[in-house]
N, C-alpha and C positions, 0 to 999 in steps of 0.2 A: 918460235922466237918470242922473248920477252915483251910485253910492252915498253914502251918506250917512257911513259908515266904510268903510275901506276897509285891509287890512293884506293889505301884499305879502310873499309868500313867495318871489318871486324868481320864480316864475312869472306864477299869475294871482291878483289879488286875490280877498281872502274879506271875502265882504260882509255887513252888521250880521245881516240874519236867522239867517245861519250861525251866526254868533258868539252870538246869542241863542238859537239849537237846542244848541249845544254845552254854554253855561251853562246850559242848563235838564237837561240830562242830566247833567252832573257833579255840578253839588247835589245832588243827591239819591243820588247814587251816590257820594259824601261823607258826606253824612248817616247814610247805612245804614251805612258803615263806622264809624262817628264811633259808636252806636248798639251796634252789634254788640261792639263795644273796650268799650263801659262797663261791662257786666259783669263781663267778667273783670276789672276796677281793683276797681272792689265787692266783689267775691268773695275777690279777694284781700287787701283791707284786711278786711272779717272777718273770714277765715283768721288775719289777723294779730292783731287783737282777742281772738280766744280762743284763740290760741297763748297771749299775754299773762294771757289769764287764767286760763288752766289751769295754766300756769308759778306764779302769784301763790297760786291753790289748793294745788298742792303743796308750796309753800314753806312756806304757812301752817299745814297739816297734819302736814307733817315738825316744824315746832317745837311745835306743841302735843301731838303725842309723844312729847317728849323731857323729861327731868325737869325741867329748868331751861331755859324758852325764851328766845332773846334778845326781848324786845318791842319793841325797834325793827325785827328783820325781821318781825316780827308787822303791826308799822303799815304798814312798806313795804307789804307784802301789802296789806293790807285796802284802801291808798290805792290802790292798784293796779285793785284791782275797784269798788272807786267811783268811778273816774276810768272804765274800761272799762265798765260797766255801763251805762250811757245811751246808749251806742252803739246796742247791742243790739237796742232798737226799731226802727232807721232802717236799718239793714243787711243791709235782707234786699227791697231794691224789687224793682217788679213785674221778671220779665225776667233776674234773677239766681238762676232758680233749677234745676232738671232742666231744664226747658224750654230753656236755654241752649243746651244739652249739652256743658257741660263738668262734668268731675268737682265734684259737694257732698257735703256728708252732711245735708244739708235735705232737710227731707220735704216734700211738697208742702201740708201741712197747714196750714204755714204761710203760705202765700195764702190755702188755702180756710178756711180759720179764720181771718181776721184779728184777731177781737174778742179772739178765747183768746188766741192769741198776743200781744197787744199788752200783755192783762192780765199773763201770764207777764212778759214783757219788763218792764212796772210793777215788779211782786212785784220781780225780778234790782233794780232800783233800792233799793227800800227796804231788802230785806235786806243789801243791801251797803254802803248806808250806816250802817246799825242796827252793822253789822262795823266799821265803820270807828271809829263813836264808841266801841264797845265796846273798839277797838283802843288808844285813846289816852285810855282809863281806865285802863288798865293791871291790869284784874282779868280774874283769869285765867278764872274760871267764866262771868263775862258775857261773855268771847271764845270759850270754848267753846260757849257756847249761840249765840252771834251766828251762829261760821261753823257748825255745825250746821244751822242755819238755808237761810244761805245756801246750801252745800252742796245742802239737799233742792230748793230753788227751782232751782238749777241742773239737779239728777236730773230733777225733773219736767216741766220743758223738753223734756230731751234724751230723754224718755219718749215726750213727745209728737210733735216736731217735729224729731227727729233719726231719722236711721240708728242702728240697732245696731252695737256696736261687737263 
């Protein structure tokens, strides 16, 4: 009986089973590539996120030490971290973290602690927004106390679920 498919290579035809042993070993060996690449995009879009937000922190901090702050780089700031701050929670899936074995400054805590971490990552929310509103009132004392704020929720993150630096 004929194959049923049949693809000539110029010699002898390769028949459907083959063809279906082959795709059955490339999938998957796709997959795990495809798998194995996701982390480092993760990894590196948070990288990018708190690059952004560290950048947004210092900005904010250099003007509120200065006599006379401009308060629109004040709000750029604060917009800055309430736009980045929700991220926080979702950037950190399973698989993206030492176990990869690529360079983090994630602690492992951060898995095995989900609930703490998630609260933290909350808390990063409200006080950034609390910053933000505080930002586009334009009073100076309610900015100070907001990023204050802020600030410690960041410390106490990076207490728990970070590398020392």
């Amino acid at each position: 009986m004929p194959p049923l498919l049949s693809l000539s290579t110029g010699e002898k035809p390769v028949k459907l089973p083959l063809l279906i042993s082959l795709a059955a070993l490339t999938v998957p060996a796709t997959a795990m590539v495809a798998v194995a690449a996701a982390p480092v995009a993760v990894m590196k879009a948070r990288h990018h996120n708190f690059e952004n937000m560290g950048r947004a922190m210092k900005v904010l901090f250099d003007q509120l030490r200065k006599g006379a702050p401009n308060f629109k780089v004040i709000q750029a700031s604060a917009n800055t971290l309430a736009a980045s701050a929700p991220r926080v929670g979702s950037d950190f899936p399973k698989g993206s973290g030492p176990e990869s074995g690529r360079k983090t400054d994630a602690l492992p805590a951060i898995w095995e602690r989900q609930a703490e971490f998630a609260k933290a990552a909350g808390q990063l929310v409200v006080t950034t927004k609390a910053l933000q509103a505080a930002a586009a009132s334009g009073d100076l004392a309610r900015i100070k106390a907001a990023a204050g704020q802020a600030g410690s929720t960041c410390k106490g993150c990076h207490d728990q679920f970070r590398k020392p630096h």
